[in-house]
C-alpha positions as CSV (number, residue, x, y, z in Angstrom):
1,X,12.7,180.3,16.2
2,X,9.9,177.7,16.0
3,X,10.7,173.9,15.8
4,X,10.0,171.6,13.2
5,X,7.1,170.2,15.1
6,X,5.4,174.0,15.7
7,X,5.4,174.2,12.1
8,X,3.7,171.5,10.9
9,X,1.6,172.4,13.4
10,X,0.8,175.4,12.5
11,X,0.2,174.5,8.6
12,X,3.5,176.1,7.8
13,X,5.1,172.9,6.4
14,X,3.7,170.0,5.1
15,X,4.4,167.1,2.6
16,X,7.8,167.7,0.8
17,X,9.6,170.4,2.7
18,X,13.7,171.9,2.0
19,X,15.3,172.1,4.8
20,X,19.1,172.3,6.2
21,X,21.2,169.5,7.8
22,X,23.6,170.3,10.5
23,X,26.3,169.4,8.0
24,X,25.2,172.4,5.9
25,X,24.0,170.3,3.4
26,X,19.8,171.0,1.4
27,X,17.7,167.8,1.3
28,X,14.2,167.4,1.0
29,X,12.2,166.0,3.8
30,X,8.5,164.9,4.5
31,X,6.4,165.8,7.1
32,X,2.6,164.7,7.9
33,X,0.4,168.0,7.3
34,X,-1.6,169.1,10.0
35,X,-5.2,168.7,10.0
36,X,-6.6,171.9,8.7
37,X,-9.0,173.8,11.3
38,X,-12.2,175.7,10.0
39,X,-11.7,178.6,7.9
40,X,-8.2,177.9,6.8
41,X,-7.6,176.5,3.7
42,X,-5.0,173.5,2.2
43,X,-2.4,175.1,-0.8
44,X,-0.5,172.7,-2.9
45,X,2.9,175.0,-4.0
46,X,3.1,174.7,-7.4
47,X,6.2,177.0,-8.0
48,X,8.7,178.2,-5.4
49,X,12.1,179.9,-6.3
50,X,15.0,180.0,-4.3
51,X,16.4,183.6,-3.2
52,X,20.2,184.0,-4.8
53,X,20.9,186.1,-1.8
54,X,19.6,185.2,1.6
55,X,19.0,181.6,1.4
56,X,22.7,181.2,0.1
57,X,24.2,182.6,3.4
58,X,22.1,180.0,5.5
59,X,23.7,176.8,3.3
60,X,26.7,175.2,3.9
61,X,29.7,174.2,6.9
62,X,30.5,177.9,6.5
63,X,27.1,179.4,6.3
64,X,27.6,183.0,7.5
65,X,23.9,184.1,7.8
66,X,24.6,186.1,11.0
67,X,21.1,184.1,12.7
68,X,23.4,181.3,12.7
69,X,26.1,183.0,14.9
70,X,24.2,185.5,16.9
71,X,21.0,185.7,18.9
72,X,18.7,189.0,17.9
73,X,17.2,190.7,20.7
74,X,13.8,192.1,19.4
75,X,13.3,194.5,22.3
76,X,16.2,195.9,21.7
77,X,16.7,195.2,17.9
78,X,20.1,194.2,17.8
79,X,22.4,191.0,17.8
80,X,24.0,189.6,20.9
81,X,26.5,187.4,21.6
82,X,25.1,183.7,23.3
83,X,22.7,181.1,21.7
84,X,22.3,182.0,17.9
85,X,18.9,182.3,17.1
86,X,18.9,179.6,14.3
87,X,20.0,176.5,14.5
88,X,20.2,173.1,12.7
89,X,17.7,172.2,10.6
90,X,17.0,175.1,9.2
91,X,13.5,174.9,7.6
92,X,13.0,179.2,7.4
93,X,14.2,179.1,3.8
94,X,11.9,180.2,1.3
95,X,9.9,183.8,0.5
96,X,8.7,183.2,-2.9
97,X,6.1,180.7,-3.7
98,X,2.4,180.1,-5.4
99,X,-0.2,177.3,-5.6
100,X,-3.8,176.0,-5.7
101,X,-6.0,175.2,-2.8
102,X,-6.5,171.9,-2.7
103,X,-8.5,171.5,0.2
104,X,-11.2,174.2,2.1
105,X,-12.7,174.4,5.6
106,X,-14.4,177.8,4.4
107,X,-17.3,177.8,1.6
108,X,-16.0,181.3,0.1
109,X,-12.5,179.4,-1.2
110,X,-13.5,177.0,-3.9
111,X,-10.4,174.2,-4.4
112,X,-9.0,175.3,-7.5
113,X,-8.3,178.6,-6.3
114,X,-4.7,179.8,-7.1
115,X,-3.2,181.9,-4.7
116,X,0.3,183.6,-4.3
117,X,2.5,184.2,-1.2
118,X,5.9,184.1,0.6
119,X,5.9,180.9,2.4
120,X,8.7,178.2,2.6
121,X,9.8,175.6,-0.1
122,X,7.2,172.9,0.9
123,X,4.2,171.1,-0.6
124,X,1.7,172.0,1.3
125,X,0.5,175.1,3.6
126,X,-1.8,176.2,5.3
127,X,-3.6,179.7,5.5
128,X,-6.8,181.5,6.9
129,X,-9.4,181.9,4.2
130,X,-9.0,185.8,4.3
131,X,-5.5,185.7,3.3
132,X,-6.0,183.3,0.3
133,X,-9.3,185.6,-1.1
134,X,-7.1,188.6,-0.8
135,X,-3.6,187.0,-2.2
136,X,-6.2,184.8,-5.2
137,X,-3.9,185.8,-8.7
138,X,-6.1,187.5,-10.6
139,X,-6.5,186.2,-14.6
140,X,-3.6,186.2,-17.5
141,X,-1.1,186.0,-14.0
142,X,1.0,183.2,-14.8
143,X,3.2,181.3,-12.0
144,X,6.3,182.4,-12.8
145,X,5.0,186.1,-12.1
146,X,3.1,185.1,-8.8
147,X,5.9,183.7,-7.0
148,X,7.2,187.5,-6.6
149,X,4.2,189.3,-5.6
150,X,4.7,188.7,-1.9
151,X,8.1,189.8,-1.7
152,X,10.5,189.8,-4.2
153,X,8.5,192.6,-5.8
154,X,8.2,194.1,-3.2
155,X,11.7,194.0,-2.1
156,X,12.9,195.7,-5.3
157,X,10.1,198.6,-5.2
158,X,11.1,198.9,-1.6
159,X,14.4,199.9,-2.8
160,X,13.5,201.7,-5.6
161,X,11.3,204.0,-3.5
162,X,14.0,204.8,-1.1
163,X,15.6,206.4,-3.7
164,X,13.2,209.5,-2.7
165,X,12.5,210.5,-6.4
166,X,15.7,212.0,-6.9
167,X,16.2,209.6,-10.0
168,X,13.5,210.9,-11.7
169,X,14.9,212.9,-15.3
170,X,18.1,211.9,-14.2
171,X,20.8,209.0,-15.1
172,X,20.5,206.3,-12.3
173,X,22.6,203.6,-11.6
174,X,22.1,199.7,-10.1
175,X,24.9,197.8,-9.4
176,X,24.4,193.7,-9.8
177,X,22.0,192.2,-12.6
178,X,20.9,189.1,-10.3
179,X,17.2,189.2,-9.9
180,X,16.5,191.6,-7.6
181,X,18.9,194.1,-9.3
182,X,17.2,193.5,-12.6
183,X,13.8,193.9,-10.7
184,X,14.9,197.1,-8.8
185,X,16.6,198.7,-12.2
186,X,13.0,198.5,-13.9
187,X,11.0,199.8,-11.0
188,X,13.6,202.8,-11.3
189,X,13.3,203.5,-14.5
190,X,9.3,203.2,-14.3
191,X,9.8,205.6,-11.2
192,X,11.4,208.3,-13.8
193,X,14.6,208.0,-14.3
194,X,16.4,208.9,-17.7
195,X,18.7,205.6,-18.0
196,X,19.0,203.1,-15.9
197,X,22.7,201.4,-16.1
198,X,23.3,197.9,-14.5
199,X,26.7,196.7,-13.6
200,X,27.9,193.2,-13.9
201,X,30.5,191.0,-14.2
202,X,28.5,188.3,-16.0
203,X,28.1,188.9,-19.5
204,X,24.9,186.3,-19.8
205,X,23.3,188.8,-17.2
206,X,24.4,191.8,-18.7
207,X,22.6,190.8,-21.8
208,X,19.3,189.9,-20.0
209,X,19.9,193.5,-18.9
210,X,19.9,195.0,-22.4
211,X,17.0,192.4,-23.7
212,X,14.9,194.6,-21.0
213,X,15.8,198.2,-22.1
214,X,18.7,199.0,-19.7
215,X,21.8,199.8,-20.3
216,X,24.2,197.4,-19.5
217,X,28.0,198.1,-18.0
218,X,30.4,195.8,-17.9
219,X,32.1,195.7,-14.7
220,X,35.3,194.0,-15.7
221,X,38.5,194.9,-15.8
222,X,37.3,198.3,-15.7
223,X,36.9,201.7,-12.8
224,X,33.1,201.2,-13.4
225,X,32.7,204.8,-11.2
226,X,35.2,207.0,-13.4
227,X,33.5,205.5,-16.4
228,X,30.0,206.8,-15.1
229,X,31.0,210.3,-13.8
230,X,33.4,210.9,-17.0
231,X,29.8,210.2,-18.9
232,X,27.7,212.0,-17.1
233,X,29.7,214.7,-15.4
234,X,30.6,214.6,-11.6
235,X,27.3,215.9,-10.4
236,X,25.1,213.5,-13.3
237,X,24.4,211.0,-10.9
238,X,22.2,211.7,-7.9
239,X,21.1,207.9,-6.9
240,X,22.4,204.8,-6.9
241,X,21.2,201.3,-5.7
242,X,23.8,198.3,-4.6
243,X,22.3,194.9,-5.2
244,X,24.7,192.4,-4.8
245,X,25.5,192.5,-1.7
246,X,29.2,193.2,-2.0
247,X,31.2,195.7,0.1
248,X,33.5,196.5,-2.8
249,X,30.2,197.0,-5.5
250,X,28.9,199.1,-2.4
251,X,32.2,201.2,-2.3
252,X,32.4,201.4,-5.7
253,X,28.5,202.4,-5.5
254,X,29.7,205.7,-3.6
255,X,32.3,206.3,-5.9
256,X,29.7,206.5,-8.3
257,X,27.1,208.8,-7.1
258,X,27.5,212.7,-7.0
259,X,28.6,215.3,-4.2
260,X,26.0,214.7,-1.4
261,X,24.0,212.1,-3.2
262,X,22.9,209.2,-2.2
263,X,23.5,204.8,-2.5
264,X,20.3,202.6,-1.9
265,X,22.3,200.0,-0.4
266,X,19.8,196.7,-1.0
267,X,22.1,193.7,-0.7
268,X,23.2,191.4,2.2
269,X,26.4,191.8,3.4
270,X,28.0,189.1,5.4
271,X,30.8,189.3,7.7
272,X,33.7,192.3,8.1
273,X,33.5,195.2,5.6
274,X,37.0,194.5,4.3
275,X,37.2,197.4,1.4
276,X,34.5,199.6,2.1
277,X,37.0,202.8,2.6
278,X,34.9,205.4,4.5
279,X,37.7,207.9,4.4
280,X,37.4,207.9,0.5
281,X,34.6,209.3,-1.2
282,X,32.4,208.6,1.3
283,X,33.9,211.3,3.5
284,X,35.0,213.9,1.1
285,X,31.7,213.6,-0.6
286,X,29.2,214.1,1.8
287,X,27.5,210.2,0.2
288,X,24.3,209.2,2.2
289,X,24.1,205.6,2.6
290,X,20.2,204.3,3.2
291,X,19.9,200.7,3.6
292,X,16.6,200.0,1.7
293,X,15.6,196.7,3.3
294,X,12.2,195.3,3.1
295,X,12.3,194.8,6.9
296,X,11.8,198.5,7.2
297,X,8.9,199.5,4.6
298,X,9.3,202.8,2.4
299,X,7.3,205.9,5.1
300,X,5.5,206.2,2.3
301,X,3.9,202.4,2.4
302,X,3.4,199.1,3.9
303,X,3.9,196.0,2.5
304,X,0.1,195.4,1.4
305,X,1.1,198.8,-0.2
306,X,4.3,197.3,-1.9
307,X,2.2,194.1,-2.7
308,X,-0.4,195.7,-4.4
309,X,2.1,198.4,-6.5
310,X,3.6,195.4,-7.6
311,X,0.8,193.2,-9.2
312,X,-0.1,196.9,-10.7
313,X,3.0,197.0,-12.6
314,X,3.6,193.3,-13.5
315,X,0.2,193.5,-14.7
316,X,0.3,196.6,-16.7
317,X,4.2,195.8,-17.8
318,X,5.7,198.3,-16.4
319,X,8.3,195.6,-15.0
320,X,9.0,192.3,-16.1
321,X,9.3,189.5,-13.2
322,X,8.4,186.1,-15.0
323,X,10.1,187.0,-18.1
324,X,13.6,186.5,-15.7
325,X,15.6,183.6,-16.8
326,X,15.4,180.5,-14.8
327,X,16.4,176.9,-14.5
328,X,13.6,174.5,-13.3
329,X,13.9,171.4,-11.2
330,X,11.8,169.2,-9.2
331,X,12.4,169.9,-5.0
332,X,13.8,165.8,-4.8
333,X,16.2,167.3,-6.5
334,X,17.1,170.8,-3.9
335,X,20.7,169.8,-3.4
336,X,21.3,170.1,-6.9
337,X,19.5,173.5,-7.3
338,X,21.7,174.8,-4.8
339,X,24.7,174.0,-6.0
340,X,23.6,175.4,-9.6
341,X,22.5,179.0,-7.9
342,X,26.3,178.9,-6.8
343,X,27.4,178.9,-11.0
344,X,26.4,182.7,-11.6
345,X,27.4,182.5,-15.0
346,X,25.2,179.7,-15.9
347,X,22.1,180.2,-13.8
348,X,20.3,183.1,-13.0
349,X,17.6,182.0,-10.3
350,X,16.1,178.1,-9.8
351,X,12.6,177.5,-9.4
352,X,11.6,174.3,-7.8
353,X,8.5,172.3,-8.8
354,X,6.1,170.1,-6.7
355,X,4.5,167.6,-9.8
356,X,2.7,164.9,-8.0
Protein backbone atom coordinates (compact mmCIF):
# COMPACT_ATOMS: atom_id res chain seq x y z
CA UNK A 1 0.00 0.00 0.00
CA UNK A 2 1.34 3.54 -0.78
CA UNK A 3 2.92 5.70 1.95
CA UNK A 4 1.86 8.87 3.20
CA UNK A 5 4.39 10.73 1.16
CA UNK A 6 3.20 8.83 -2.38
CA UNK A 7 -0.08 10.19 -1.63
CA UNK A 8 0.32 13.60 -1.24
CA UNK A 9 2.24 13.09 -4.08
CA UNK A 10 0.09 11.88 -6.17
CA UNK A 11 -2.85 14.54 -5.25
CA UNK A 12 -4.55 11.88 -3.23
CA UNK A 13 -4.42 13.70 0.16
CA UNK A 14 -4.00 17.13 0.89
CA UNK A 15 -4.84 19.78 3.59
CA UNK A 16 -6.97 18.16 6.45
CA UNK A 17 -6.71 14.47 5.97
CA UNK A 18 -8.37 11.31 8.60
CA UNK A 19 -6.15 9.05 9.14
CA UNK A 20 -5.26 6.04 11.81
CA UNK A 21 -2.63 6.06 14.68
CA UNK A 22 -0.83 3.00 15.55
CA UNK A 23 -2.77 3.10 18.78
CA UNK A 24 -5.97 2.59 16.77
CA UNK A 25 -7.11 5.86 17.51
CA UNK A 26 -8.92 8.63 14.23
CA UNK A 27 -7.24 12.09 14.24
CA UNK A 28 -7.08 14.61 11.71
CA UNK A 29 -3.80 15.44 10.16
CA UNK A 30 -2.35 18.07 7.64
CA UNK A 31 -0.42 17.51 4.86
CA UNK A 32 1.11 20.19 2.22
CA UNK A 33 -0.88 19.44 -1.32
CA UNK A 34 1.09 18.66 -4.12
CA UNK A 35 1.52 21.03 -6.79
CA UNK A 36 -1.07 20.26 -9.36
CA UNK A 37 0.46 19.24 -12.93
CA UNK A 38 -1.34 20.28 -16.23
CA UNK A 39 -4.62 18.91 -16.92
CA UNK A 40 -5.46 17.87 -13.46
CA UNK A 41 -7.54 19.78 -11.49
CA UNK A 42 -7.65 21.00 -7.45
CA UNK A 43 -11.18 19.71 -5.44
CA UNK A 44 -12.01 21.11 -2.17
CA UNK A 45 -14.28 17.99 -0.41
CA UNK A 46 -17.16 19.58 0.78
CA UNK A 47 -18.94 16.46 2.19
CA UNK A 48 -17.44 13.04 2.98
CA UNK A 49 -19.31 10.32 5.00
CA UNK A 50 -17.89 7.68 6.79
CA UNK A 51 -18.79 3.88 5.77
CA UNK A 52 -20.60 2.09 8.93
CA UNK A 53 -19.07 -1.05 7.69
CA UNK A 54 -15.58 -1.11 6.37
CA UNK A 55 -13.93 1.75 7.88
CA UNK A 56 -15.17 0.44 11.40
CA UNK A 57 -13.06 -2.74 11.07
CA UNK A 58 -9.80 -0.63 10.28
CA UNK A 59 -10.32 1.53 13.80
CA UNK A 60 -9.24 0.68 16.94
CA UNK A 61 -6.30 -1.66 19.24
CA UNK A 62 -8.48 -4.56 18.01
CA UNK A 63 -9.14 -3.52 14.45
CA UNK A 64 -9.97 -6.79 12.66
CA UNK A 65 -9.88 -5.55 8.96
CA UNK A 66 -8.20 -8.74 7.74
CA UNK A 67 -5.47 -6.01 5.59
CA UNK A 68 -4.22 -5.37 8.95
CA UNK A 69 -3.37 -9.11 9.72
CA UNK A 70 -2.68 -10.64 6.35
CA UNK A 71 -0.85 -9.77 3.25
CA UNK A 72 -3.07 -10.26 -0.18
CA UNK A 73 -1.37 -11.72 -2.99
CA UNK A 74 -2.93 -10.17 -6.15
CA UNK A 75 -1.52 -12.78 -8.50
CA UNK A 76 -2.97 -15.18 -6.78
CA UNK A 77 -5.93 -13.35 -5.18
CA UNK A 78 -5.84 -14.59 -1.82
CA UNK A 79 -4.40 -13.75 1.73
CA UNK A 80 -1.16 -15.04 3.04
CA UNK A 81 0.32 -15.21 6.14
CA UNK A 82 3.70 -12.62 6.56
CA UNK A 83 3.78 -8.75 6.45
CA UNK A 84 0.03 -7.51 6.53
CA UNK A 85 -0.62 -5.44 3.77
CA UNK A 86 -1.70 -2.32 5.81
CA UNK A 87 -0.13 -0.90 8.41
CA UNK A 88 -0.03 2.06 10.79
CA UNK A 89 -1.27 5.10 9.75
CA UNK A 90 -3.90 4.10 7.89
CA UNK A 91 -4.86 6.93 5.52
CA UNK A 92 -7.07 4.40 2.88
CA UNK A 93 -10.28 5.30 4.78
CA UNK A 94 -12.85 6.91 2.90
CA UNK A 95 -15.13 5.92 -0.48
CA UNK A 96 -17.73 8.53 -0.35
CA UNK A 97 -17.00 12.08 -0.97
CA UNK A 98 -17.93 15.39 -3.20
CA UNK A 99 -16.59 18.88 -3.75
CA UNK A 100 -15.77 21.97 -6.00
CA UNK A 101 -12.70 22.57 -7.97
CA UNK A 102 -11.03 25.06 -6.63
CA UNK A 103 -8.12 25.26 -8.73
CA UNK A 104 -7.62 24.19 -12.82
CA UNK A 105 -4.52 23.44 -14.91
CA UNK A 106 -7.04 22.58 -17.83
CA UNK A 107 -9.31 25.38 -19.55
CA UNK A 108 -12.39 22.97 -20.03
CA UNK A 109 -12.87 22.76 -15.87
CA UNK A 110 -13.99 26.11 -14.74
CA UNK A 111 -13.25 26.53 -10.63
CA UNK A 112 -16.65 26.26 -9.41
CA UNK A 113 -17.26 23.00 -10.84
CA UNK A 114 -18.78 20.47 -8.37
CA UNK A 115 -17.85 17.13 -8.87
CA UNK A 116 -18.56 13.70 -7.02
CA UNK A 117 -16.30 10.70 -6.27
CA UNK A 118 -14.88 8.04 -3.94
CA UNK A 119 -11.80 9.48 -2.66
CA UNK A 120 -10.47 9.58 1.08
CA UNK A 121 -11.64 11.91 4.02
CA UNK A 122 -9.30 14.84 3.14
CA UNK A 123 -9.57 18.50 2.00
CA UNK A 124 -8.12 18.48 -0.98
CA UNK A 125 -7.57 16.08 -4.09
CA UNK A 126 -6.41 15.98 -6.99
CA UNK A 127 -7.80 14.49 -10.36
CA UNK A 128 -7.28 14.48 -14.28
CA UNK A 129 -9.57 16.91 -16.01
CA UNK A 130 -11.42 13.95 -17.80
CA UNK A 131 -12.46 12.37 -14.60
CA UNK A 132 -13.89 15.66 -13.09
CA UNK A 133 -16.04 16.55 -16.64
CA UNK A 134 -17.31 13.10 -16.54
CA UNK A 135 -18.08 12.77 -12.54
CA UNK A 136 -19.41 17.09 -12.80
CA UNK A 137 -23.14 16.63 -10.62
CA UNK A 138 -25.46 17.50 -12.83
CA UNK A 139 -28.31 20.29 -11.56
CA UNK A 140 -30.98 19.91 -8.58
CA UNK A 141 -28.09 17.13 -7.24
CA UNK A 142 -27.51 18.15 -3.82
CA UNK A 143 -24.31 16.96 -1.64
CA UNK A 144 -25.84 14.75 0.38
CA UNK A 145 -26.91 12.71 -2.79
CA UNK A 146 -23.38 13.05 -4.55
CA UNK A 147 -21.29 11.57 -1.92
CA UNK A 148 -22.95 7.99 -3.01
CA UNK A 149 -22.69 8.08 -6.61
CA UNK A 150 -19.18 6.60 -6.74
CA UNK A 151 -19.80 3.77 -4.65
CA UNK A 152 -22.17 3.45 -2.18
CA UNK A 153 -24.80 3.41 -4.89
CA UNK A 154 -23.23 1.48 -6.53
CA UNK A 155 -22.42 -1.02 -3.93
CA UNK A 156 -26.17 -1.50 -3.18
CA UNK A 157 -27.26 -1.88 -6.99
CA UNK A 158 -24.39 -4.23 -7.12
CA UNK A 159 -26.17 -6.34 -4.72
CA UNK A 160 -29.40 -5.88 -5.78
CA UNK A 161 -28.51 -7.11 -9.28
CA UNK A 162 -27.02 -10.20 -8.12
CA UNK A 163 -30.09 -11.15 -7.05
CA UNK A 164 -30.61 -12.31 -10.95
CA UNK A 165 -34.26 -10.99 -11.12
CA UNK A 166 -35.66 -13.71 -9.27
CA UNK A 167 -37.22 -10.96 -6.84
CA UNK A 168 -39.11 -9.61 -9.32
CA UNK A 169 -43.34 -10.19 -8.42
CA UNK A 170 -42.13 -11.90 -5.58
CA UNK A 171 -41.67 -11.06 -1.59
CA UNK A 172 -37.94 -10.19 -1.06
CA UNK A 173 -36.13 -9.90 1.98
CA UNK A 174 -32.92 -7.60 3.30
CA UNK A 175 -31.58 -8.21 6.45
CA UNK A 176 -29.96 -4.87 8.27
CA UNK A 177 -31.45 -1.23 7.79
CA UNK A 178 -27.89 0.53 8.02
CA UNK A 179 -27.32 2.45 4.96
CA UNK A 180 -26.46 0.21 2.50
CA UNK A 181 -29.35 -2.12 3.52
CA UNK A 182 -31.77 0.68 3.21
CA UNK A 183 -30.09 1.50 -0.18
CA UNK A 184 -30.08 -2.11 -1.46
CA UNK A 185 -33.86 -2.75 -0.11
CA UNK A 186 -35.07 0.20 -2.57
CA UNK A 187 -32.96 -0.76 -5.60
CA UNK A 188 -34.87 -4.22 -5.04
CA UNK A 189 -37.98 -3.14 -4.91
CA UNK A 190 -37.41 -0.72 -7.97
CA UNK A 191 -35.93 -4.00 -9.59
CA UNK A 192 -39.52 -5.67 -9.18
CA UNK A 193 -40.07 -7.11 -6.27
CA UNK A 194 -43.62 -7.33 -4.53
CA UNK A 195 -42.42 -6.27 -0.81
CA UNK A 196 -39.47 -5.63 0.29
CA UNK A 197 -39.10 -6.51 4.24
CA UNK A 198 -36.02 -5.05 6.24
CA UNK A 199 -34.86 -6.69 9.45
CA UNK A 200 -33.54 -4.84 12.34
CA UNK A 201 -32.92 -4.70 15.71
CA UNK A 202 -33.03 -0.86 15.92
CA UNK A 203 -36.36 0.42 16.11
CA UNK A 204 -35.09 4.21 15.03
CA UNK A 205 -33.98 2.32 11.75
CA UNK A 206 -36.80 0.26 11.37
CA UNK A 207 -38.84 3.32 11.24
CA UNK A 208 -36.64 5.05 8.58
CA UNK A 209 -37.44 1.77 6.87
CA UNK A 210 -41.23 2.25 6.93
CA UNK A 211 -40.91 6.30 6.21
CA UNK A 212 -39.42 4.88 2.73
CA UNK A 213 -42.25 2.39 1.77
CA UNK A 214 -40.76 -0.96 3.15
CA UNK A 215 -41.88 -3.06 5.35
CA UNK A 216 -40.22 -3.13 8.40
CA UNK A 217 -39.54 -6.52 10.78
CA UNK A 218 -38.47 -6.34 13.92
CA UNK A 219 -35.75 -8.63 14.55
CA UNK A 220 -36.02 -8.88 18.40
CA UNK A 221 -36.85 -11.37 20.50
CA UNK A 222 -38.25 -13.05 17.66
CA UNK A 223 -37.37 -16.41 14.82
CA UNK A 224 -37.34 -13.54 12.11
CA UNK A 225 -37.11 -16.80 9.37
CA UNK A 226 -40.35 -18.83 10.74
CA UNK A 227 -42.10 -15.44 10.86
CA UNK A 228 -41.30 -14.92 7.02
CA UNK A 229 -41.92 -18.46 5.61
CA UNK A 230 -45.16 -18.86 7.99
CA UNK A 231 -46.31 -15.48 5.89
CA UNK A 232 -45.38 -16.28 2.77
CA UNK A 233 -45.37 -20.05 2.58
CA UNK A 234 -42.07 -22.11 2.56
CA UNK A 235 -41.46 -21.59 -1.16
CA UNK A 236 -42.67 -17.41 -0.97
CA UNK A 237 -39.26 -16.33 -0.76
CA UNK A 238 -36.82 -16.85 -3.61
CA UNK A 239 -34.05 -14.03 -2.73
CA UNK A 240 -32.65 -12.62 0.05
CA UNK A 241 -29.81 -9.97 0.69
CA UNK A 242 -27.62 -9.89 4.13
CA UNK A 243 -26.39 -6.43 4.92
CA UNK A 244 -24.97 -6.26 8.08
CA UNK A 245 -22.38 -8.19 7.95
CA UNK A 246 -23.23 -10.69 10.62
CA UNK A 247 -22.79 -14.45 10.42
CA UNK A 248 -25.87 -15.09 12.61
CA UNK A 249 -28.18 -12.37 10.26
CA UNK A 250 -26.43 -14.36 7.33
CA UNK A 251 -27.64 -17.81 8.86
CA UNK A 252 -30.70 -16.67 9.70
CA UNK A 253 -30.73 -15.10 6.02
CA UNK A 254 -30.76 -18.90 4.67
CA UNK A 255 -33.23 -19.83 7.04
CA UNK A 256 -35.22 -17.43 5.36
CA UNK A 257 -35.07 -18.05 1.70
CA UNK A 258 -36.90 -21.01 -0.01
CA UNK A 259 -35.77 -24.63 -1.27
CA UNK A 260 -32.90 -23.89 -3.67
CA UNK A 261 -33.03 -20.21 -3.45
CA UNK A 262 -30.75 -17.94 -3.04
CA UNK A 263 -28.86 -15.17 -0.14
CA UNK A 264 -27.08 -12.02 -1.64
CA UNK A 265 -24.61 -12.01 1.03
CA UNK A 266 -23.34 -8.03 0.90
CA UNK A 267 -21.83 -7.46 4.35
CA UNK A 268 -18.23 -7.73 5.78
CA UNK A 269 -17.67 -10.43 7.85
CA UNK A 270 -14.66 -10.32 10.18
CA UNK A 271 -13.03 -13.10 11.87
CA UNK A 272 -14.29 -17.00 12.45
CA UNK A 273 -17.91 -17.78 11.33
CA UNK A 274 -18.97 -18.83 14.78
CA UNK A 275 -22.90 -19.70 14.11
CA UNK A 276 -23.16 -19.90 10.56
CA UNK A 277 -24.47 -23.88 10.77
CA UNK A 278 -23.90 -25.22 7.23
CA UNK A 279 -25.43 -28.51 8.18
CA UNK A 280 -28.81 -26.70 8.84
CA UNK A 281 -30.75 -25.29 6.14
CA UNK A 282 -28.07 -24.56 4.17
CA UNK A 283 -27.53 -28.28 3.48
CA UNK A 284 -31.00 -29.67 3.47
CA UNK A 285 -32.08 -26.83 1.42
CA UNK A 286 -30.06 -26.72 -1.44
CA UNK A 287 -29.46 -22.35 -0.42
CA UNK A 288 -26.99 -20.66 -2.84
CA UNK A 289 -24.89 -18.25 -1.27
CA UNK A 290 -23.44 -15.32 -3.79
CA UNK A 291 -21.35 -12.89 -2.23
CA UNK A 292 -22.43 -9.58 -4.05
CA UNK A 293 -19.39 -7.45 -3.49
CA UNK A 294 -18.58 -4.44 -5.40
CA UNK A 295 -15.04 -5.80 -5.95
CA UNK A 296 -16.52 -8.20 -8.48
CA UNK A 297 -19.07 -6.01 -10.70
CA UNK A 298 -22.60 -7.67 -11.65
CA UNK A 299 -21.67 -9.80 -15.54
CA UNK A 300 -24.05 -7.72 -16.54
CA UNK A 301 -22.04 -4.20 -15.84
CA UNK A 302 -19.14 -2.30 -14.74
CA UNK A 303 -18.84 0.19 -12.36
CA UNK A 304 -19.29 3.30 -14.93
CA UNK A 305 -22.30 1.06 -15.55
CA UNK A 306 -23.37 0.97 -11.71
CA UNK A 307 -22.34 4.69 -11.54
CA UNK A 308 -24.46 5.84 -14.09
CA UNK A 309 -27.75 3.45 -13.03
CA UNK A 310 -27.32 5.11 -9.99
CA UNK A 311 -27.46 8.93 -10.63
CA UNK A 312 -30.54 7.61 -13.04
CA UNK A 313 -32.42 6.46 -10.13
CA UNK A 314 -31.51 9.08 -7.48
CA UNK A 315 -32.42 11.44 -10.07
CA UNK A 316 -35.61 10.07 -11.14
CA UNK A 317 -36.52 8.86 -7.35
CA UNK A 318 -36.58 5.68 -7.75
CA UNK A 319 -34.24 5.40 -4.52
CA UNK A 320 -33.70 7.75 -1.97
CA UNK A 321 -29.78 8.27 -0.83
CA UNK A 322 -29.70 11.94 0.61
CA UNK A 323 -32.96 11.68 2.23
CA UNK A 324 -30.83 8.91 4.75
CA UNK A 325 -30.58 10.23 8.25
CA UNK A 326 -27.27 11.62 9.28
CA UNK A 327 -25.39 13.37 11.98
CA UNK A 328 -22.92 16.18 10.72
CA UNK A 329 -19.57 17.22 12.18
CA UNK A 330 -16.71 19.07 11.19
CA UNK A 331 -13.38 16.44 10.28
CA UNK A 332 -11.37 18.38 13.57
CA UNK A 333 -13.69 16.71 15.11
CA UNK A 334 -13.23 12.63 13.39
CA UNK A 335 -12.54 10.95 16.71
CA UNK A 336 -15.82 11.96 17.85
CA UNK A 337 -17.60 10.85 14.64
CA UNK A 338 -16.29 7.59 15.17
CA UNK A 339 -17.15 6.89 18.24
CA UNK A 340 -20.86 8.10 17.44
CA UNK A 341 -21.08 5.54 14.23
CA UNK A 342 -20.32 2.96 17.18
CA UNK A 343 -24.03 4.09 18.97
CA UNK A 344 -26.40 2.34 16.25
CA UNK A 345 -29.32 3.30 17.98
CA UNK A 346 -28.59 7.00 17.89
CA UNK A 347 -26.72 7.48 14.66
CA UNK A 348 -27.34 6.19 11.48
CA UNK A 349 -24.27 7.41 9.25
CA UNK A 350 -21.85 10.67 10.01
CA UNK A 351 -20.93 13.01 7.41
CA UNK A 352 -17.88 15.08 7.87
CA UNK A 353 -17.56 18.68 6.75
CA UNK A 354 -14.52 20.65 5.49
CA UNK A 355 -15.95 24.71 6.21
CA UNK A 356 -12.92 26.85 5.86
Amino acid sequence: MPGVEDLRARGEIGGRTVQIVETGDVECARYEPAPLPDGWVRIRTQESVISPGTETTLVGKDASNVYLHRRWNPELRLFEQGTPSLEYPVITLGYRAAGEVVESADPRVAVGRRVWGNWRHTEFVSMLADQALAQSMPDGLDWDDAVDIAQMGPICLNAALFGEGAQHGAPAVVYGAGPVGLITAQAVRAMGASIVHVVDRVRSRLDVASNLGLSPVDGSNVDVAAKLKTEHGAEGIPVVWECTGSVDALHDAIRAVRRRGSVVAAGFYQGDSAGLRLGDEFHHNGVKIVSGQIGNPHPSTDKEGLQRMTLDMVTSGSITMGGLPRLRLPVEEVGAAYKAISRPTDVLQVSLTYAH
